[in-house]
N, C-alpha and C positions, 0 to 999 in steps of 0.2 A: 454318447453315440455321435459319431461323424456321418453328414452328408453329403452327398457328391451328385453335381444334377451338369446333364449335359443338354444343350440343344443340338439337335440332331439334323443337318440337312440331309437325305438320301435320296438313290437313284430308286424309283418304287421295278417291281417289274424283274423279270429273268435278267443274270446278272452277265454285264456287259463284258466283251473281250479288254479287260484291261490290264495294259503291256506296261512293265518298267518304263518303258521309255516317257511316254504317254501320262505317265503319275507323275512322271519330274518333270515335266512340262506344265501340268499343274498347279505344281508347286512353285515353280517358276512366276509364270500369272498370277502367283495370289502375292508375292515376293513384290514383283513389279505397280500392282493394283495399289501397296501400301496397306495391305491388311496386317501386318504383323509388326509388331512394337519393335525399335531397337533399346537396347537394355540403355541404364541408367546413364554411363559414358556414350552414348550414342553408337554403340556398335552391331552391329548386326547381330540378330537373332537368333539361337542356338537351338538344335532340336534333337531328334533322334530315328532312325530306321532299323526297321526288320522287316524285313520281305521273305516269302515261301513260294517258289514258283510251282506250276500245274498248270492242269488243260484249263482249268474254270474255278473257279470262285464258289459255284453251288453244285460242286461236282460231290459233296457232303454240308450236312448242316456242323461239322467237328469245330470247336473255336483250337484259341491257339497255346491252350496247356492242355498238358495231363495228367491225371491221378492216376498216382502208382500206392496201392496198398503197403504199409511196412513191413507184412510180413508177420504182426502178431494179433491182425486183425484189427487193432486200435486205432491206429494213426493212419491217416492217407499224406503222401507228399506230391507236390505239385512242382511241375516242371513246366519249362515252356516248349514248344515242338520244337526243332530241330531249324533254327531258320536258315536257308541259302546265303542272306546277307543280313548281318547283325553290327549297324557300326558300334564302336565302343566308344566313352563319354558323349559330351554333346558337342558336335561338330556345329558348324553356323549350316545355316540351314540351304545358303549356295552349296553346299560341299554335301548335303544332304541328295537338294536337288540333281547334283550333275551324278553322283551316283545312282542315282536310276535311270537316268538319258543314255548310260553306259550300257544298257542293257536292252533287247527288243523281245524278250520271252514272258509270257503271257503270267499272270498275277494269282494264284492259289490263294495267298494271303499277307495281308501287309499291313504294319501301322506305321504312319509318317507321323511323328512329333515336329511339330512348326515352330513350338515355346510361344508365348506370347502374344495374342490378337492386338491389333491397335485400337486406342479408346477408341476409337467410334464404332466400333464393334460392340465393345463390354460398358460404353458409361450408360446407354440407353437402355440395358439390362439388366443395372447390377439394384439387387432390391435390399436396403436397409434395414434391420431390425425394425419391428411397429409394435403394437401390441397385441396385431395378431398372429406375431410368430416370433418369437425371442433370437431366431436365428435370420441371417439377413443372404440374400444369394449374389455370388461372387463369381461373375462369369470370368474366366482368365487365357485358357491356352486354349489354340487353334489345333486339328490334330485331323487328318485324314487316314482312313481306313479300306480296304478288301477284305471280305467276309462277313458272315452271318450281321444283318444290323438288328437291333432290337430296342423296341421302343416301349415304355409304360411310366407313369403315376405311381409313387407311393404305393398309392390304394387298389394296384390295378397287378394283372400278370405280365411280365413280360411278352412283346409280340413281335416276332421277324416282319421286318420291314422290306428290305433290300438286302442288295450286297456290297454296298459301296457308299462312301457317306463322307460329308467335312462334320465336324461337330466343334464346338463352341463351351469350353467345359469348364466348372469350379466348382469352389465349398457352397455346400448349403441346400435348398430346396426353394419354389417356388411358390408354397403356400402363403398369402391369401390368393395369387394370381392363380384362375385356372388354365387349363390348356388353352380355350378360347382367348384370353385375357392375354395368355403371352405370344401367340400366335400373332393376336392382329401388332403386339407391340413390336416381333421380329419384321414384320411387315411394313413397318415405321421408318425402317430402319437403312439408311440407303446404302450403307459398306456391306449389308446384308446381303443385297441387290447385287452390288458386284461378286460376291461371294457364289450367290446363283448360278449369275452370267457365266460367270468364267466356269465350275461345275458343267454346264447345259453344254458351253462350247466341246469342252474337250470329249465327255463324253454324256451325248445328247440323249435324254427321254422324252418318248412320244408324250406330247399331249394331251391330255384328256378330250375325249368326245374332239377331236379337230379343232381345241379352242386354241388359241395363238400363248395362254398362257403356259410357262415352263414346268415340263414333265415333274422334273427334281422338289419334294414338298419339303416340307418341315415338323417336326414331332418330338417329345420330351421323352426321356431318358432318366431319370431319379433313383436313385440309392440309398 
């Protein structure tokens, strides 16, 4: 059996107007901040896009396939919805970015693939085989999203978060670390911090109780 465990940054809260434009600008900041690795010859980073435009983000809880019965009752097949803008292969992720800058209608649903965090992102979180988990967690790709976010444990159900989220994703799980344990380690973490910053600027969440601390929290993800 394969695992797949994401850290989760999201916007907590009703889901915010967020425009094409506005996402690749984003994407932009996080480009320019130095969060994303260039591959092995030093070139620039490669990702992918799909965007579904609408009035809002939580105008439905819908993700982004759907199950269509076969027909003999047996088999269901799954397709993805219909998206507005689908690039094809992995483009570098400027060419990612400027394709949403092209556009100012409002965001239904969208996944930006960024390809590749840079170490200072994934060395501080990547946890080794021990003996008390034979598998070891491998945090690797950067990936922003619109729509339903959802957060849980292994051991736990799934639970809507938000609707808008950066996530930090790879093979594996985070057992023996609990949630407490990997929280305060993302917290350590200061490319994390910029990750935030730039998140809060573009599109801001209130506060908690008026504290000066950023709206945008952080939550695990596990498969």
């Amino acid at each position: 059996m394969s695992f797949f465990t994401s850290l989760v940054l999201y916007r907590p809260g009703p889901a915010p107007a967020v425009t094409a434009d506005g996402l690749g600008r984003l994407c932009d900041d996080l480009i320019d901040a130095g969060l994303l690795a260039a591959d092995v010859r030093g070139r620039e980073p490669c990702g992918g896009l799909s965007v579904k435009f609408g009035p809002a983000a939580d105008m439905d809880d819908l993700g982004t396939s759907i199950e269509e019965p076969d027909g003999t009752g047996r088999f269901v097949h799954v397709r993805p919805i219909a998206w507005d803008v689908d690039l094809p292969g992995r483009p570098p992720v400027r060419e990612v970015a400027a394709a949403l800058r092209e556009d100012q209608r409002t965001i239904y649903r969208a996944w930006v693939d960024l390809g590749a965090a840079a170490d200072g992102l994934t060395d501080p979180l990547t946890r080794e085989p021990g003996p008390d988990n034979e598998r070891g967690f491998y945090p690797q790709d950067l990936s922003l999203s619109v729509g339903p976010v959802t957060c849980g444990m292994l051991d736990e159900d799934a639970t809507r978060v938000g609707w808008t989220a950066a996530s930090l994703s790879g093979s594996g799980y985070l057992f023996p670390w609990t949630r407490a344990e990997t929280l305060a380690k993302i917290a350590a973490v200061p490319a994390l911090r910029e990750l935030e910053e730039a998140c809060q600027r573009r599109f801001p969440a209130p506060s908690a109780n008026g504290a000066e601390e950023f709206g945008w929290r952080w939550d695990v993800a596990e498969s």
